[in-house]
N, C-alpha and C positions, 0 to 999 in steps of 0.2 A: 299519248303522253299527257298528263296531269300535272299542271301545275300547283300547289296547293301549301299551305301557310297553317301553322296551328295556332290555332287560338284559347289561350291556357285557361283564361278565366270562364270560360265555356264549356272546356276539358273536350272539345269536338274537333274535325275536322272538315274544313274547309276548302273545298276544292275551286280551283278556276282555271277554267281552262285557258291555252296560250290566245284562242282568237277571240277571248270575251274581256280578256282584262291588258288591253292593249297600255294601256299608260296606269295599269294599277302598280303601289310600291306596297314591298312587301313589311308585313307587319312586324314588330321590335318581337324577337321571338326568341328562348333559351328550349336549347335540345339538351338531354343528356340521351347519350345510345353507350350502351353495356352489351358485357358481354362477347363481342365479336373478336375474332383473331386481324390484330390491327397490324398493318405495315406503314411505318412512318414516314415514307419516301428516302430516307436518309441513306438508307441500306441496313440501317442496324438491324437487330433480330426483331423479330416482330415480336406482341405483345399478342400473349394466347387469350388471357382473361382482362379485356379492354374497358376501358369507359374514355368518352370524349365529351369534353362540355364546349358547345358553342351559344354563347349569348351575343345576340345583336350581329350578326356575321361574320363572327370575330372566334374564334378558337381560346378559349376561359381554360383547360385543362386537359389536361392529356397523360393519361397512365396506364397503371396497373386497377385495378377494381379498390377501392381503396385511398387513393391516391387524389380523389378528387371528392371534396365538397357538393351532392347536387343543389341545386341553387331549389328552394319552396318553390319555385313557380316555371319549374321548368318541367316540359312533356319529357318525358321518359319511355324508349324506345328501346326495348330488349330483343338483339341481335344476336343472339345466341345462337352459336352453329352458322354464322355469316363471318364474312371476312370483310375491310376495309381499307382502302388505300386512298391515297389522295386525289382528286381528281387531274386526269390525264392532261398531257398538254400536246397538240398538234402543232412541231414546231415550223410545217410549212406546208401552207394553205394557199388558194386565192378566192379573195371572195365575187372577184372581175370573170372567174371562170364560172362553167355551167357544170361541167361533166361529160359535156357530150361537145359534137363539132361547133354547134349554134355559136359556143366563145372561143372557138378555137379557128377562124376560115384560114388560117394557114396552113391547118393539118387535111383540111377537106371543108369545100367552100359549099356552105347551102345556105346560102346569103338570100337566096332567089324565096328559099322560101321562112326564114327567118333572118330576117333584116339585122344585119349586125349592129345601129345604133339605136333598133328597138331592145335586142337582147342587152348592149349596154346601160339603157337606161331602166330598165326591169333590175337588173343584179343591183345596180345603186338605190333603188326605192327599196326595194324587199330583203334587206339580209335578216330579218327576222327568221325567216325559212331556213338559214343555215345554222343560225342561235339555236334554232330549235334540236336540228338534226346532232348538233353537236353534244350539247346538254344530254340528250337522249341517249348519247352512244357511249355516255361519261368524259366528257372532253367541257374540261370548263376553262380550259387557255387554247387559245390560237395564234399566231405569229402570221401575217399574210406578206410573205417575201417579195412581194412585189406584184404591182396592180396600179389602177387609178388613179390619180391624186384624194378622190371623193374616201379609198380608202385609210387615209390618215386620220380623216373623222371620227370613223367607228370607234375608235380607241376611247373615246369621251363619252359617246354616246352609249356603247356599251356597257363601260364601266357602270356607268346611271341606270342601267337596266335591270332590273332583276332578271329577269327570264333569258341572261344571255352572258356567255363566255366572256371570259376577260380577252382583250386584242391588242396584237400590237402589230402594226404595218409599217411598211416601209417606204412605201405610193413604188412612183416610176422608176424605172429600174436606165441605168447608165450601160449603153451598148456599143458595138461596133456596128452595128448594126443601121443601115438608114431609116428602117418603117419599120412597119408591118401592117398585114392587114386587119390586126384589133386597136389601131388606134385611130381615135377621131381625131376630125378638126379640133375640135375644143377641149378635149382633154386626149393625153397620149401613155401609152401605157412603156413603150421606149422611148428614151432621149438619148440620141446619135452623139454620141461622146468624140466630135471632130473638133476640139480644140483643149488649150487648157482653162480657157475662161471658160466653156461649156461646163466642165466637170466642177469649177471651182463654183460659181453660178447654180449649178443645180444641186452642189450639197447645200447652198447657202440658204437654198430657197425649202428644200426638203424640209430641211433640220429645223429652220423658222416655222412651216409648217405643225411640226412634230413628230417627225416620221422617228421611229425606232429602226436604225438601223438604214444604209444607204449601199443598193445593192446593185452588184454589175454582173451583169447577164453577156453570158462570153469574155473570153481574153485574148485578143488578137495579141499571141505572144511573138508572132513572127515580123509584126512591126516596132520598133525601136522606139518612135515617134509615137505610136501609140500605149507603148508601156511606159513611157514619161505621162503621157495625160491624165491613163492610169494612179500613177505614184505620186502626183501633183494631186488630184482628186482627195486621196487616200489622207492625204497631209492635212487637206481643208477638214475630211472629216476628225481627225483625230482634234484638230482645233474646235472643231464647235462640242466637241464631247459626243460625239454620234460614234458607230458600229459599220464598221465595212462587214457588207456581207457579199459573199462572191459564187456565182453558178460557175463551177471549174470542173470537170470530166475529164482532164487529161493530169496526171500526176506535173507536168510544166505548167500548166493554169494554176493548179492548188499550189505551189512551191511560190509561183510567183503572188498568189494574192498572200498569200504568209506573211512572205517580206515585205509584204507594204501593212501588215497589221492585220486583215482579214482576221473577225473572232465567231463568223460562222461561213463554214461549206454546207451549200444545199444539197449537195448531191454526191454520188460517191466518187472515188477516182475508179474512172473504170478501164482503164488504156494497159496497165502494166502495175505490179507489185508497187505499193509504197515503198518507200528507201529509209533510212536511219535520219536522215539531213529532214525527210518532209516530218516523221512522227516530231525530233527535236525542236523544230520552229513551231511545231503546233503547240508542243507544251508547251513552249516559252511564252509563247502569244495567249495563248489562254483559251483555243481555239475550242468551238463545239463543233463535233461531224453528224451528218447528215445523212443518210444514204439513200433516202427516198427507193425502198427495191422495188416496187412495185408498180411505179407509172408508167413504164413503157410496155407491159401487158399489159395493162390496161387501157391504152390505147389499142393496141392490137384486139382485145377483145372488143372495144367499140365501133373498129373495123369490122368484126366479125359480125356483130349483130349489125349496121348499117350493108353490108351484104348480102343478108340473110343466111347466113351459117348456123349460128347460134344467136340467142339473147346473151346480153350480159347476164352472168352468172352474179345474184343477189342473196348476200343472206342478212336479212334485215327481218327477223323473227318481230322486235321491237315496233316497225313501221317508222322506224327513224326519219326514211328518207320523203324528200318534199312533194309532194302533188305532181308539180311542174316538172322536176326531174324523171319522177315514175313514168309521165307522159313522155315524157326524149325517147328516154331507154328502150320502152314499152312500142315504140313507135320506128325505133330506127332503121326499121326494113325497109321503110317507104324510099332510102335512099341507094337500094341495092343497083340502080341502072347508071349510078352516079360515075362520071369521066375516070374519077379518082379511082376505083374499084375495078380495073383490069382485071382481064379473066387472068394472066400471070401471079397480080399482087391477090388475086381470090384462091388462087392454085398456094401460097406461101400462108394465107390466113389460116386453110382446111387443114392445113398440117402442123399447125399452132399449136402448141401443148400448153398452156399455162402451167403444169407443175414442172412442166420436165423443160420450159424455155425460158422460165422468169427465176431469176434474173442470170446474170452471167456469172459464172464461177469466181470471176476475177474480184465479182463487190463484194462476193463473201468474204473472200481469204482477206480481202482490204479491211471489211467492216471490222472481223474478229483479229487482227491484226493492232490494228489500231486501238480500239477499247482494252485489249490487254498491256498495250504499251501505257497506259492509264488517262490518255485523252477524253475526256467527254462526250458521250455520244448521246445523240437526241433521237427522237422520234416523230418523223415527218413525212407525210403522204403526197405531197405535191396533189392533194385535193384539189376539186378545179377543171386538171382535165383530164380528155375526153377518158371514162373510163373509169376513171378516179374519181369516188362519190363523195363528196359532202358527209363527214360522220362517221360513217359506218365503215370505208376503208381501211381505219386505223387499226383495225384487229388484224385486217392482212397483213397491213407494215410489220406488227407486230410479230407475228404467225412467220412470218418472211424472216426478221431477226433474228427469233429463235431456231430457225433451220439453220441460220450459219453459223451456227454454237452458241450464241447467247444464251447465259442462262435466265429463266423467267425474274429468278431474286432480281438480278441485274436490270434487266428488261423493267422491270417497276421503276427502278429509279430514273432509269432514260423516258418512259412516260410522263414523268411526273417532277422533280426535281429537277433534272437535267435541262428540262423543256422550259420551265419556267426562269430559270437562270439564265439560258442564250434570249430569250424576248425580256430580259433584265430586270423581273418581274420577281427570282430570287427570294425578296426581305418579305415580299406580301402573299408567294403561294406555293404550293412547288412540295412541301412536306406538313405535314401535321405537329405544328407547333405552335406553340403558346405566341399569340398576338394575331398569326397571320389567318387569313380570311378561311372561312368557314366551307371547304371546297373540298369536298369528300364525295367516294362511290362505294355502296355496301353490293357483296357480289353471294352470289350461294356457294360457288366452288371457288376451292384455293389456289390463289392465282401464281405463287409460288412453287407448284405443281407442274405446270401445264400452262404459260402464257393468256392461250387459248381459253380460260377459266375466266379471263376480260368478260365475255360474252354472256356470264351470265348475271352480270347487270339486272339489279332490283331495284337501284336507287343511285340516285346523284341530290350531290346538294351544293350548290351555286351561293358564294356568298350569305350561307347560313339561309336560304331558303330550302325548302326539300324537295325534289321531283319524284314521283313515281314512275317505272319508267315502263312502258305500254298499257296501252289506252285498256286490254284487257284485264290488268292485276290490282 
């Protein structure tokens, strides 16, 4: 992947690549691209004969061929026979995870031979690697639902970046939960939600922070005393102006985080048919869904390849994915003698289908349920883990929507739009409009078509910077 800036009064091109120009900012720079079959995120009809004008990272104009003024000193970029949509937003990430067990030792502990507060402190030095992977895959927003506290930082630090997605996190997530085994002493990625000062105390402290968004992982609905600390919680947040976001999987979880305000589910209800009562609270709340279909195959396939069954199945034409990750994946037979891996749970891996077992019938009929009842629906990988890659996921998520009826018109705007709205990011990206930031993917086939048409990614451009995107084009 190439990073690279044009330079008008030279009329050249200037490459830099991601690991030579670590702290370079990107030059004051006006694009015009014509030509291409544009989709505005909005859902409107797309524009067949296009021009977009971005100066300074900033989106100058947006039409019909005609419609726009080119500015004397801007490159001009004839995309003819391309298509254009905005760029993608992954509305649930972690960037505390790896992909593989190394950040995951509750799903399978190989601690012995990756030290779980060296892998901690590795993910918080290096999210460049995942900027990278994302940019690459067309994903220039992120939302990481919960993580670190180190996570809240990104957001600033990012922004400041050229070479890297816009972010919005949430740090540590509020649970019933006592521990776990990914959190340290010094920073925790749960906090045991046993009182109502706990929960009041840790929006207070999140939200001074800056976290976007304050999220509870589990809903012990069957304690009384705990769905008050809950709803106590939910109150402080709607005070400080923050976003309840809630992991709920049971149609009782989702109904109950509604009524305390919840304006995003990460996950799908997978237990039973959604009812009349949960779609009407969601629209009233203004809720975004989530359905993440894909992470629990993908777990199971990184079962399979740390078994030795199979590798994880990779389709990364581009080289999206990072060094380090390639090594896990590449690597994860070495754990086939591991306690976790019974000859039983080896004997349910072998029979694993990923087409014909991911996901359950039940997310579909919820997912396409829901989106027609006219709720918002997002687009989110639960990146992170194990299974679930950094980047290049997102076509699955995508590819997985569109099996349960979605159609692809649709599926663009839950990419893109939709995505940037729930990380409340809305005013500044999300669609191709005049003002907001310069955050487009030019593709060869029409993504309109065939979802799947994602994939063929030529170009992303970040804040009015442009990427090329594999190292071979």
């Amino acid at each position: 992947m190439r990073f690279f800036t044009i330079l008008f009064s030279f009329g050249c091109l200037v490459a830099l690549t991601f690991t030579s120009c670590e702290n370079a900012k990107p030059k004051n720079s006006t694009f015009a691209i014509s030509g291409a079959t544009l989709f505005d995120g909005t859902g409107a009809e797309a524009i067949s004969n296009s021009i977009i004008i971005v100066r300074e990272g900033r989106i100058e104009c947006v039409g019909e061929q005609g419609d726009c003024s080119i500015p004397s000193n801007a490159e001009t970029i004839d995309a003819s026979g391309k298509y254009i949509t905005p760029g993608m937003i992954d509305a649930h990430m972690h960037f505390s995870q790896t992909g593989f067990f190394d950040g995951r030792p509750d799903a399978m502990d190989i601690t012995d031979e990756y030290p779980f507060p060296d892998v901690a402190a590795y993910q918080k030095q290096n999210p460049q690697r995942y900027y990278d992977s994302y940019l690459c895959s067309g994903i220039t927003g992120v939302y990481d639902v919960g993580g670190f506290s180190w996570t809240i930082d990104l957001q600033e630090e990012a922004e400041n970046n050229p070479k890297a997605p816009h972010v919005a996190a949430a740090g540590p997530l509020l649970t019933p939960a006592p521990g776990a085994p990914f959190d340290l002493p010094s920073d925790r990625v749960l906090v045991n939600l046993d009182s109502e000062e706990t929960g009041v105390k840790t929006v207070q402290y999140l939200s001074s922070l800056g976290s976007t968004g304050i999220k509870f992982w589990q809903i012990n609905t069957r304690s009384d005393e705990y769905k008050d600390w809950v709803s106590t919680a939910a109150e402080e947040i709607r005070k400080e102006g923050n976003q309840m976001i809630a992991h709920a999987t049971t149609l009782e979880q989702a109904k109950f985080a509604l009524e305390n305000g919840a304006k995003l589910l990460v996950h799908s209800v997978g237990d039973v048919e959604v009812d009349e009562e949960f779609l009407e609270m969601a629209k009233e709340n203004g809720t975004y869904y989530n359905p993440t279909l894909i992470v629990s195959a993908g777990y199971m396939l990184a079962y399979k390849a740390a078994a030795d069954i199979e590798p994880i199945p990779v389709n990364d034409p581009n080289g999206c994915i990072d060094t380090r990750t390639k090594e896990l994946i590449t690597t994860a037979s070495q754990f086939k003698d591991h306690p976790r891996l019974t000859e039983n749970f080896k004997e349910r891996l072998r029979s694993f289908n990923y087409e014909e077992d991911m996901p359950e019938v039940i997310q579909y009929e919820n997912l396409k349920t829901i989106h027609e009842s006219g709720i918002p629906v997002v687009v989110g990988t639960d990146a992170g883990n194990p299974g679930t890659l950094h980047g290049v996921s997102i076509f699955d998520e995508l590819e997985a929507m569109q099996s349960a009826g979605i159609t692809a018109e649709d599926l663009i705007v839950m990419a893109t739009k939709n995505g940037a709205e729930s990380m409340r990011r809305g005013d500044d990206f999300g669609t191709l409009e005049v003002g907001k930031f310069g955050n487009l993917i030019i593709l060869d086939e029409n993504p309109s078509q065939d979802i799947s048409n994602m994939r063929s990614l030529s170009h992303v451009m970040i804040k009015g910077n442009l990427i090329e995107v594999g190292s071979s084009k």
